[in-house]
C-alpha positions in Angstrom: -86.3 63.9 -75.9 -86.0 60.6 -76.3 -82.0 60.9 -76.5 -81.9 63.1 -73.7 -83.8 60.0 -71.3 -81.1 57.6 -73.1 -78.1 60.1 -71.7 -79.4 60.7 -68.3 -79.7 56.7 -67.6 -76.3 56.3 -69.1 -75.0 59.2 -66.7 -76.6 57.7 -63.5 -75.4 54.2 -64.5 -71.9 55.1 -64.6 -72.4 57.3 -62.0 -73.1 54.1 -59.7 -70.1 52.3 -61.5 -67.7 54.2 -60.5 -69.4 55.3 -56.9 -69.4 52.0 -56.3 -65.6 51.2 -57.4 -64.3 54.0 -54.7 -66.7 52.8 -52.0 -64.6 49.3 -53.1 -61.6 50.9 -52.9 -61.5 53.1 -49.8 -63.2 50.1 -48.1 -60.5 47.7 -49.2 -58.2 50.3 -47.9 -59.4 50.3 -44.1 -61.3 53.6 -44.2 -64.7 53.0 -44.1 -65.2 50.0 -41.7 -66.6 51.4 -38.4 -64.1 50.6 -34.9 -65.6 47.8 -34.1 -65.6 46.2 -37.0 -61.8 47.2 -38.1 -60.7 44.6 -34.2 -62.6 42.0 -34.2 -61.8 39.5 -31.2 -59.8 36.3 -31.5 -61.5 33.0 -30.8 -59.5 30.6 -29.3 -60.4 26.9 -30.9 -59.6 23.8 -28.8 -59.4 20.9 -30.7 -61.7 17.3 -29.9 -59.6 14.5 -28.5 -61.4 11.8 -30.7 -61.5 12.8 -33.9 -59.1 16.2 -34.1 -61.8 18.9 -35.6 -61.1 22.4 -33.8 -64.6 23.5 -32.2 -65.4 26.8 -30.4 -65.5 26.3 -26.4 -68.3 28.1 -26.4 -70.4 25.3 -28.7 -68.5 22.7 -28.2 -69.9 19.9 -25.9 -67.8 19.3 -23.0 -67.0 16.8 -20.4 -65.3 17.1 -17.3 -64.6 21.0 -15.3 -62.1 23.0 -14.5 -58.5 22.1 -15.4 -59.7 18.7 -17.2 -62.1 19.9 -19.3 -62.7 18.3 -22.9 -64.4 19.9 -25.4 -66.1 17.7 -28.4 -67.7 18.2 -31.8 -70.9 15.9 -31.2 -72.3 13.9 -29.4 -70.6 10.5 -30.9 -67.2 11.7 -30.1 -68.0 12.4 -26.4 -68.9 9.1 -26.2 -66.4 7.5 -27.8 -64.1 9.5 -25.4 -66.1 8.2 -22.1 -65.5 4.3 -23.6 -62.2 4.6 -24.6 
């Protein structure tokens, strides 16, 4: 009995083994992601005036509108950018 326990653990742990090298496999391949996932959209980074670190406009601090907008990193950098 106790060998049949031993076999039935060792079949459902190879089982998962290889399972999970197809899901691997067919996942590295492109078939499994779902649409959405498979085009993700580009983010356009601008990059800070001061120090040069690309930020996301979205979080990015910003000064001035329209055309002339800057975007900035932190808080420091804006500043320096107002002084300089």
């Amino acid at each position: 009995m106790t060998k049949l326990i031993v076999y039935l653990v060792l079949l459902v742990i190879i089982g998962r083994i290889v399972w999970r090298f197809m899901y691997a496999i067919f996942e590295g391949a492109g078939m499994l992601k779902e649409p959405r996932e498979r085009e993700r959209a580009a983010v356009k980074l601008v990059r800070d005036p001061v120090c040069g670190v690309f930020v996301v406009p979205s979080q990015a601090l910003t000064s001035g509108s329209g055309t002339s907008t800057r975007y900035f990193c932190s808080e420091k950098c804006r500043q320096q950018w107002g002084k300089g």
